[in-house]
VEXVEX-948902 format. One record per residue (C-alpha): y, x, z. Coordinates in Angstrom, 3 decimals. Layout:
% VEXVEX-948902
         Y         X         Z
         Y         X         Z
...
END
This chain:
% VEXVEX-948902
         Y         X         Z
   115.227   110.643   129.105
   111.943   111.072   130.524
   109.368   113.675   128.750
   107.013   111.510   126.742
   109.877   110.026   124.559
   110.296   113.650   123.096
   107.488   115.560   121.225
   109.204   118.781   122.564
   111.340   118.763   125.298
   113.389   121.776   126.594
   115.872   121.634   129.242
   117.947   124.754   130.768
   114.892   127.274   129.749
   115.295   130.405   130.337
   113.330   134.194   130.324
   114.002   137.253   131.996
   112.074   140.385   131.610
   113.801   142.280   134.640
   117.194   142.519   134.052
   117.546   141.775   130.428
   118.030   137.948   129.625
   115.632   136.807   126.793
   116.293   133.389   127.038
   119.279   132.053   128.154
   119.381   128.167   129.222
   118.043   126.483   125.798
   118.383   122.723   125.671
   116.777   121.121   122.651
   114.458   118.082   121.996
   112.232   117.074   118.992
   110.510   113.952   117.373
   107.791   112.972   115.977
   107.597   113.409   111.874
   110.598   116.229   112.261
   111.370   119.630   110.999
   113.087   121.332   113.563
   114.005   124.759   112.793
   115.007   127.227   114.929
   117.511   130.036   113.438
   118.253   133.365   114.544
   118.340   137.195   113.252
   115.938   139.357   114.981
   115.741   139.694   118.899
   117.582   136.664   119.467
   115.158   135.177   121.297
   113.322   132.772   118.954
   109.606   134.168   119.489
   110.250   134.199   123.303
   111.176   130.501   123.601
   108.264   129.059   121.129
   105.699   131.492   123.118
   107.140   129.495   126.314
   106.892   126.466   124.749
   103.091   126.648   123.579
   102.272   127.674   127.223
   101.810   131.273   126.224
   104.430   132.782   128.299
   105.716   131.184   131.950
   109.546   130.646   131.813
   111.247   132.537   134.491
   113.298   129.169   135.267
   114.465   125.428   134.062
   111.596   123.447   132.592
   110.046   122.251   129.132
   107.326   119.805   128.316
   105.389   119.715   125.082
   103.309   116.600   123.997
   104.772   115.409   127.653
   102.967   117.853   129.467
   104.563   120.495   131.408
   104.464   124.063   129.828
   104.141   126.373   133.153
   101.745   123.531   135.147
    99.650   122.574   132.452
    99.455   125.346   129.595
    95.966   124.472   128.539
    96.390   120.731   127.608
    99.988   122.069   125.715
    97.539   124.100   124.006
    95.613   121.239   123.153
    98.126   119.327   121.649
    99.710   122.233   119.430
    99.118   123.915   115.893
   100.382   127.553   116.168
   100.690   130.321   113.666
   101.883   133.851   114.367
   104.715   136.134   112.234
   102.016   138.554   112.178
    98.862   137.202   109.863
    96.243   136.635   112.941
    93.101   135.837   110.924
    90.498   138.441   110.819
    90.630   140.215   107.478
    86.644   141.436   108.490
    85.604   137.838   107.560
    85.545   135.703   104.812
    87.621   133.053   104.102
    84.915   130.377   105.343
    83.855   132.431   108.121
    87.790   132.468   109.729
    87.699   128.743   108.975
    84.273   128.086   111.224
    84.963   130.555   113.454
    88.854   128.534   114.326
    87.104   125.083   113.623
    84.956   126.157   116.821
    87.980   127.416   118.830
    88.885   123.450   118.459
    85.971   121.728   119.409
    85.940   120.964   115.466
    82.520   121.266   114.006
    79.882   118.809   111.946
    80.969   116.431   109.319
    84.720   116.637   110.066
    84.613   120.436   110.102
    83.712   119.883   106.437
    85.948   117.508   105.315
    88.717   119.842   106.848
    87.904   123.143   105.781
    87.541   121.260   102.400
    91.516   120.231   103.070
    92.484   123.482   103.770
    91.168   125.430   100.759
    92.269   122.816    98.541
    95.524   122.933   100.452
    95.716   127.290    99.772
    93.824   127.000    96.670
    91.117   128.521    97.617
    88.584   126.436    96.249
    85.901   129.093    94.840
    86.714   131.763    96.825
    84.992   130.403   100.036
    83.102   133.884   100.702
    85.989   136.256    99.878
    86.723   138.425   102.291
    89.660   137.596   104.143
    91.909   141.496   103.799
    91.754   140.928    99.821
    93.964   137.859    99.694
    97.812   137.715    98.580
   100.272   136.947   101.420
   100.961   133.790    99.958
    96.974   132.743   100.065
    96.873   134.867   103.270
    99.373   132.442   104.936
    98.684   128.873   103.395
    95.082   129.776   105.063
    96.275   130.442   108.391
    98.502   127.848   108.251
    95.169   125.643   107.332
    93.221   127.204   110.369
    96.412   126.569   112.497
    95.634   122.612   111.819
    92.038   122.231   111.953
    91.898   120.050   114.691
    94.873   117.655   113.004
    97.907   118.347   115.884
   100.178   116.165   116.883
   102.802   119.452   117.037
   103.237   121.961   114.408
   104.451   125.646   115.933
   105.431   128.406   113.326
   106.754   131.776   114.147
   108.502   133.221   111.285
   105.938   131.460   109.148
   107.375   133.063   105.813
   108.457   136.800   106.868
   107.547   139.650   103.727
   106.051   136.115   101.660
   107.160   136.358    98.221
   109.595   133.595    96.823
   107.060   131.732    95.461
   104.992   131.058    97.758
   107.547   130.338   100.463
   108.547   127.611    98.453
   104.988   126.301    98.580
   105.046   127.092   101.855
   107.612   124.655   102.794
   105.943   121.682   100.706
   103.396   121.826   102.548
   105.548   121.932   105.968
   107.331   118.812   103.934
   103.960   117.226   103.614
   102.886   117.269   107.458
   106.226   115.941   108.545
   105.679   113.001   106.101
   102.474   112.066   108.015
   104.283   112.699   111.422
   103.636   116.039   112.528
   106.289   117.813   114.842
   107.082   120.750   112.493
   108.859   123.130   114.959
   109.898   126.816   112.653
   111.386   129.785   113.488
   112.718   131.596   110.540
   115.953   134.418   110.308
   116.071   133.124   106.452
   119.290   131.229   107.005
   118.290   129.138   103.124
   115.415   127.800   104.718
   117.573   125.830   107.185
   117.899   123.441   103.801
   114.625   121.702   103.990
   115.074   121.519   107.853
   116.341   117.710   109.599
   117.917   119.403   112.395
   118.592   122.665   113.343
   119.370   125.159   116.215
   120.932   128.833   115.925
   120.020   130.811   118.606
   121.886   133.948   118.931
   121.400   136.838   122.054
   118.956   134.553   123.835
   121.516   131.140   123.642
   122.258   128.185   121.101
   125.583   128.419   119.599
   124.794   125.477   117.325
   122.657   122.235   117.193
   122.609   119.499   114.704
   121.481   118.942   110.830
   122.638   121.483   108.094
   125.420   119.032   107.279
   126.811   118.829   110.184
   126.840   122.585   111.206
   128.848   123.188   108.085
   131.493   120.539   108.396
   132.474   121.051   112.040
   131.972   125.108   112.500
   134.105   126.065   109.788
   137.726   126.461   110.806
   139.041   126.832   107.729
   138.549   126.802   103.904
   135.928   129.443   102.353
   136.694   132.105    99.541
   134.634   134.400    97.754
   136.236   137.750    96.779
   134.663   140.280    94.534
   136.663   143.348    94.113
   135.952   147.171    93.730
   135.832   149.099    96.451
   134.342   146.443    97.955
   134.980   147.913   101.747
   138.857   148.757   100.900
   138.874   145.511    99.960
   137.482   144.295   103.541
   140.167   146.548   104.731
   142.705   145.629   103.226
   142.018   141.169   103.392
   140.682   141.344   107.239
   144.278   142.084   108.639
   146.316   139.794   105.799
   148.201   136.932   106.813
   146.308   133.610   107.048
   142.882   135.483   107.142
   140.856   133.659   110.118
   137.883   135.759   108.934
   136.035   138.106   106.472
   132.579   139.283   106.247
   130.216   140.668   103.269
   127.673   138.916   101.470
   125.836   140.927    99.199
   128.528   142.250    96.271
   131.152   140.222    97.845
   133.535   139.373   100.904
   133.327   135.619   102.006
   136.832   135.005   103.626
   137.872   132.060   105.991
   141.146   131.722   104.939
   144.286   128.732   106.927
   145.225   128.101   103.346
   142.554   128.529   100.174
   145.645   127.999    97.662
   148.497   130.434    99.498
   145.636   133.082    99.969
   144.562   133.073    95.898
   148.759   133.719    95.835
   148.777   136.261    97.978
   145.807   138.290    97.963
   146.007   139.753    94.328
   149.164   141.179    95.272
   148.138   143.030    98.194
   144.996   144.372    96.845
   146.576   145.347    93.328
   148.993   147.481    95.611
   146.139   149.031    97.553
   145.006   150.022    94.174
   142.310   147.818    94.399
   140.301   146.295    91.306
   140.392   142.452    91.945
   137.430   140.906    90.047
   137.025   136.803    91.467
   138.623   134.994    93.946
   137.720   131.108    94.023
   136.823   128.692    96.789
   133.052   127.985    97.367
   130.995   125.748    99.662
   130.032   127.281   103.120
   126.697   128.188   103.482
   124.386   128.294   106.858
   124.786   131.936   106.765
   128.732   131.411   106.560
   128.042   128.879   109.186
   126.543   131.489   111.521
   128.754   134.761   111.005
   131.354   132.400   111.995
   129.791   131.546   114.628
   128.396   134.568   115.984
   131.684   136.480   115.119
   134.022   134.497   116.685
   131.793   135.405   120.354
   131.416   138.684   119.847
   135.301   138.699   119.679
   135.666   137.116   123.101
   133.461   138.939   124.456
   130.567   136.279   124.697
   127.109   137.393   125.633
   123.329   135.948   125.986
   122.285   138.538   128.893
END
């Protein structure tokens, strides 16, 4: 496998700031046209690896190539190749919405006729048609983002980079959000998204979970949910909700139990001897049994399992 056949290319990458491990030996490879998303709660390590990958930060070992060009010997044609948007909104809210699009479009080497035609995309793109010289700070999130998401791909790149693209976006808009994302990977854009909103691994082809700096899972949603799941999934609602915990974590034929929102999901050896069992031992805890029925696993079931089972042996990033 040689660089160019990948449109990102990772291979035993890691970071260390002193003696903390940020990164720990990531292997993962993209193509062309594909939505790659890259899953993790907070501090996991997600915005360290895609600021190695766009050539922003030099890994501290193994190596990684981006549009087939190296990421520590060659960070400035990486950069060349690449469409990157921040977490944080990083337009200037001191400028109008046509003055951050001329200002990027010149950042790119983008300027004359095609300048026009794609700052005439971009606000059709964020509907923003009309509001040309607002200034930038009074936008909603949602317009906020679609724009720098337009100024991220002024100069048409072959490779899509989004930190955390939809963090504090309302519901709404995140759902435009990712029709747009949809959109470019229909006309072959590299869409490569970091996100700790486990439903938006959904619209994603293939997927990574990064947890304390390493991958504990690569493949498409599909697949993550048929072959991490040990066992058959419950749901359990039940008052008190954490004597219920209690009392199903420790019962026989309980691999695992975690909450979700106003309810336990349980991993259970046997769905139809645990609905036998359980209402027995909770009613004699004095518990208030509410529902208990089997459900499909989600992503987020997918990665407390995961992430639970290495915490129990022990099994650490850094």
């Amino acid at each position: 496998m040689t660089p160019g056949e990948r449109s990102v290319l990772a291979e035993d990458l890691v970071k260390r700031f002193g003696d903390f491990t940020a990164v720990d030996r990531i292997n993962l490879e993209t193509r062309a046209g594909e939505i790659f998303g890259f899953l993790g709660p907070n501090g996991a390590g997600k915005s360290t690896t895609i600021r190695m990958l766009c050539g922003l930060l030099r890994p501290t070992a193994g190596r990684a190539y981006v549009a087939g060009f190296d990421v520590a010997r060659e960070p400035e044609r990486v950069r060349e190749h690449i469409g990157y948007m921040l977490q944080k909104f990083s337009l200037y809210n001191d400028l109008t919405v046509e003055e951050n699009l001329r200002f990027f479009g010149g950042l790119y080497n983008v300027a004359g006729d095609i300048l026009r035609e794609r700052m005439g995309w971009t606000l059709g793109m964020a509907g923003l048609e009309g509001r040309e010289r607002s200034m930038t700070a009074t936008l909603s999130g949602g317009w906020k983002q679609r724009l720098a998401l337009g100024c991220a791909v002024l100069h048409r790149p072959p490779i899509l980079f989004l930190d955390e693209p939809t963090s504090g976006v309302d519901p709404l808009s995140r759902r435009k959000f990712w029709e747009l994302i949809q959109q470019m990977a229909h006309d072959g854009v590299t869409v490569f998204v970091t996100t700790h909103y486990m439903e938006e691994a959904e619209y994603c082809n293939r997927l990574a979970l990064i947890y304390r700096g390493r991958i504990v899972a690569l493949g498409t949603p599909t697949e993550l949910k048929q072959r991490a799941m040990t066992g058959e999934l419950l749901s359990l609602e039940a008052e008190p909700l954490g004597a219920a915990l209690e009392a199903v974590e420790t019962a026989p034929g309980v691999l695992e139990a975690a909450v979700f929102g106003n309810a336990l999901h349980l991993v259970v050896a046997d769905a139809a001897a645990a609905r036998a069992s359980l209402p027995g031992r909770l009613a004699a805890r004095g518990i208030t049994l509410a529902r208990l029925e089997p459900i499909r696993p989600t992503l987020e079931d997918v990665f407390v399992s995961l992430t639970t089972g290495r915490d129990a042996n022990g099994l650490e990033a850094s």
